[in-house]
C-alpha positions, -999 to 999 in steps of 0.1 A, spaced: 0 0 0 17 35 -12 7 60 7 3 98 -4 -1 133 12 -20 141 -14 -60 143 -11 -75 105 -17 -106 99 -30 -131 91 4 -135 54 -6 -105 51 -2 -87 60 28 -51 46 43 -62 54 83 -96 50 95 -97 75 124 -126 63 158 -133 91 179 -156 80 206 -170 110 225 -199 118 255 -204 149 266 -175 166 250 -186 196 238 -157 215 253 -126 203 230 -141 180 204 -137 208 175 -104 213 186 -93 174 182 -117 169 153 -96 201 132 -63 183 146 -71 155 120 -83 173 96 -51 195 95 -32 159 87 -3 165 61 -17 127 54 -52 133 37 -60 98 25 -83 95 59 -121 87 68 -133 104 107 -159 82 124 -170 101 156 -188 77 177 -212 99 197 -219 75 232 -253 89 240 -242 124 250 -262 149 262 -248 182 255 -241 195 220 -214 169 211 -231 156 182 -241 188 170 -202 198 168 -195 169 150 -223 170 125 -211 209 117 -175 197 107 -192 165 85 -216 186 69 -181 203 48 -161 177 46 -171 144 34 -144 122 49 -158 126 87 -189 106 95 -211 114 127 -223 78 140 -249 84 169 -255 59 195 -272 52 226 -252 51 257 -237 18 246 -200 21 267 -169 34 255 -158 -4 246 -191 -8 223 -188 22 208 -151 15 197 -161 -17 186 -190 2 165 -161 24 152 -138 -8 137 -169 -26 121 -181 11 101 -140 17 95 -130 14 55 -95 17 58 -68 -16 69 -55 8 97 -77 23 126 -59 47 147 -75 57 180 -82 90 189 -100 109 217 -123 140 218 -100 156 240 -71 156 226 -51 171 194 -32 145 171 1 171 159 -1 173 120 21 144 109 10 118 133 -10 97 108 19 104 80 46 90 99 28 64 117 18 46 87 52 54 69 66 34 101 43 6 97 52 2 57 87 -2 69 78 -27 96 53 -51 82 51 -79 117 40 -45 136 2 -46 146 -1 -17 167 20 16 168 17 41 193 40 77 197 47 95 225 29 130 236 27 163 254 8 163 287 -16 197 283 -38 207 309 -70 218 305 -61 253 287 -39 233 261 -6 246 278 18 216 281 29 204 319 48 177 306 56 146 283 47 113 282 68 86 268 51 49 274 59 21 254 86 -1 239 102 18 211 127 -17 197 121 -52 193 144 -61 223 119 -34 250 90 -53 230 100 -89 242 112 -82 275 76 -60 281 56 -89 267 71 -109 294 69 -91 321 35 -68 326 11 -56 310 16 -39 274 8 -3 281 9 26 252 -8 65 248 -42 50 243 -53 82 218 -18 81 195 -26 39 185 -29 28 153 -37 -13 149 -42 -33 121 -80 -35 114 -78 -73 103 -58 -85 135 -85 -69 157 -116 -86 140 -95 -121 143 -94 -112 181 -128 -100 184 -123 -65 193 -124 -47 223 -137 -63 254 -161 -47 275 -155 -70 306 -126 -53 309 -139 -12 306 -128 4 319 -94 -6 310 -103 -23 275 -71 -4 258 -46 -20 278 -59 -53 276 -68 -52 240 -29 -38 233 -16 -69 253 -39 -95 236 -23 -81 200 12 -86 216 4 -122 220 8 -131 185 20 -100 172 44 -72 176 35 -38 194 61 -7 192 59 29 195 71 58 172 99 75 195 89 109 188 57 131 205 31 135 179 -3 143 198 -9 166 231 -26 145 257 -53 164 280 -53 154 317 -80 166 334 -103 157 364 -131 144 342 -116 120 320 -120 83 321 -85 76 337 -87 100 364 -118 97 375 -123 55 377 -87 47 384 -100 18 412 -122 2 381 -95 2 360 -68 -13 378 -89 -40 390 -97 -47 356 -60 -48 344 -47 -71 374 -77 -94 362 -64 -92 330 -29 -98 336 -39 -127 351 -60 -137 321 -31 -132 301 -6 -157 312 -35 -184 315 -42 -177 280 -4 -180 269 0 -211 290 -28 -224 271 -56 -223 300 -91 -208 299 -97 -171 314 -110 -165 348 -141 -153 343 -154 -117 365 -174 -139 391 -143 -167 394 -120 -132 397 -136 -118 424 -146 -147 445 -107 -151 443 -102 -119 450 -125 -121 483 -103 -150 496 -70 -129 498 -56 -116 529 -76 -87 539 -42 -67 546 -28 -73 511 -60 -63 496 -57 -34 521 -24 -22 507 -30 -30 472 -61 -7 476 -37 22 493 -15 18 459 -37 24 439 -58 57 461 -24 73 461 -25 66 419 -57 82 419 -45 111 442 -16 119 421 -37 122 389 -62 146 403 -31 163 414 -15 166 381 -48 172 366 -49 206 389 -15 215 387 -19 217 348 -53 239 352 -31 258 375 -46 252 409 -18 252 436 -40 226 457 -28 203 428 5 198 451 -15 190 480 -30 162 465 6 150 446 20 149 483 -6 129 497 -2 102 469 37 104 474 29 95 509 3 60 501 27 55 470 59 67 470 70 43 444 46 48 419 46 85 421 87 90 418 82 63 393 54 87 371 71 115 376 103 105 364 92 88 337 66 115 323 91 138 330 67 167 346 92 171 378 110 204 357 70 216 357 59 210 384 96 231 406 90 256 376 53 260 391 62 260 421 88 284 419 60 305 402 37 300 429 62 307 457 70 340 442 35 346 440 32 345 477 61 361 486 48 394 464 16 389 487 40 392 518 
C-alpha cells in the first residue's frame, strides 16, 4: 500500500480514524480540526457519539456537513468499549488509529505512523509519545510509554502488561476482528488489555517521537475510575498468562470470588496503591489547570505511593514543571508578603 499526502478519493482511505465522545462539547472541535489538518489526507473520521447529552453531536455534525471524509455515527449510551467496537466494524481503511475527543493528534502523526508501519510489516499496533496539556492546552509535561525496539517489545511482553498513549494507537483492522475486538468485561481498561492480547501473537512498538498533546483533566476516564481500572488490568494480567499457558480465562465472578479469599491486609495495601495513583492524577490534573491545591494532593499520593509517584514522575518527565510552578507560585506568595 503507497501511501500519499495528497488528497485521496473518500473510498478510499489509508487510516480509518474512531473518535468515541460523550459529553464533550468543550474540545471535540479542537481534536476533530487536529485531523483534519493531517499533512496525510487519505483519511475517513468516524465520531462515535456514546449517547451524550450536551451538544457533542451537534459539533460533529457541523464539521461533517463540509467535509465528506468525517462521518457522525450516533448511538445510545452503549459504553466506551461498544462504541469503539461500532467504530472498527463502520472503519474502510486496513488501519484504525484511535483517537480521543479531548485531545489534538500534531499534524504528521498519521503520516509518519503509517510510513513506520510500511517499513515494519510484523507491527500490529504503533503508538508515539505526547505532550501532557492541561486543561487550557498549555503543556505540563511529556509522556513517553511504550517499547520503542524489538528487544523493550520482548522483555515487556514478558513481564507486565503492554501499556501505550491510548489516543496516539494505530492497529491493524484485520488482527482486531480475528481477536474479536475490544472487550467490554474489561472497561474500563479495555485499551490495555486489548494492546496486550495483539502482543500475544503480534508485535507492538511505538514511534519514539511526540506527535499528539494528551489532555489530563479531572473528568476523564483515567482519572476519575482509576480503582475500576486497575482491578480490571490485574484481572487481565492474570488472564493473560493463563491464556499464553494455554488455560481458559477466569471469568469476573471466578475473579472476584478469588479476589475475596486474599488476605484482607494485602488487599488493604494494594487498595492504598492504587488511592495514592488516583491522588496523584487529580493532582496533576490541577496542577496543569493551574490550581496550587494540585501539590496537595501530589504529596498525599507520594505519601500511600511513594513508588509509583517518583516512578510517574520520572518517567513523564513533569518534575522540571511542576519546581517551575512551584517556583512561580512561591513567588506569587512572597509578592503577597
Amino acid at each position: 500500500m503507497m501511501m500519499s499526502t495528497a488528497s485521496s478519493p473518500v473510498g478510499e482511505p489509508e487510516v480509518t480514524v474512531i473518535m468515541p465522545v460523550h459529553n464533550g462539547a468543550a474540545f471535540i472541535e479542537e481534536a476533530i480540526r487536529s485531523i483534519q489538518s493531517q499533512t496525510l489526507k487519505a483519511w475517513e473520521l468516524i465520531v462515535l457519539d456514546d449517547g451524550s447529552t450536551d451538544n457533542s453531536p451537534l459539533l460533529a455534525d457541523r464539521l461533517a456537513a463540509v467535509d465528506n471524509r468525517i462521518r457522525v455515527v450516533r448511538l445510545p449510551r452503549v459504553g466506551l468499549a461498544a462504541a469503539l467496537n461500532r467504530g472498527i466494524d463502520e472503519a474502510r481503511a486496513p488501519w484504525v488509529a484511535r483517537m480521543d475527543a479531548d485531545d489534538v493528534s500534531l499534524p504528521e502523526r498519521l503520516e509518519r505512523q503509517l510510513a513506520f508501519l510500511q517499513v515494519h510489516p510484523d507491527v500490529a499496533a504503533v503508538g508515539a509519545f505526547g505532550w501532557m496539556i492541561g486543561e487550557t492546552g498549555k503543556v505540563v509535561g511529556i509522556s513517553r510509554v511504550g517499547p520503542t525496539s524489538y528487544e523493550q517489545f520482548r522483555v515487556l511482553r514478558e513481564r507486565s502488561l503492554v501499556y501505550l498513549l491510548t489516543p496516539s494507537v494505530v492497529f491493524s483492522r484485520e488482527v482486531a476482528l480475528k481477536l474479536g475486538k475490544f472487550q467490554d468485561t474489561y472497561s474500563p481498561g479495555e485499551d490495555v488489555e486489548f494492546w496486550t492480547r495483539i502482543a500475544d501473537d503480534h508485535t507492538v512498538l511505538v514511534v519514539p517521537d511526540v506527535l499528539l498533546r494528551y489532555r489530563i483533566h479531572a473528568r476523564s476516564q483515567s482519572t476519575e475510575h482509576i480503582m475500576a481500572i486497575n482491578q480490571n488490568l490485574k484481572r487481565a494480567w492474570a488472564n493473560t498468562q493463563r491464556r499464553r499457558a494455554g488455560e481458559p480465562d477466569c471469568s469476573e465472578d471466578e475473579w472476584f470470588v478469588t479476589e475475596r479469599i486474599r488476605p484482607l491486609y494485602r488487599r488493604a495495601r494494594e487498595r492504598s496503591q492504587w488511592r495514592g495513583q488516583a491522588w496523584y492524577r487529580r493532582g496533576a490534573s490541577q496542577l496543569a489547570a493551574g490550581q496550587v491545591k494540585g501539590f496537595v494532593l501530589l504529596a498525599a499520593a507520594s505519601v500511600l505511593a511513594p513508588k509509583l509517584v517518583l516512578k510517574r514522575l520520572s518517567k513523564q518527565e513533569v518534575v522540571p514543571v511542576l519546581h517551575r510552578k512551584f517556583r512561580e507560585h512561591l513567588r506569587t506568595w512572597q509578592g503577597g508578603w
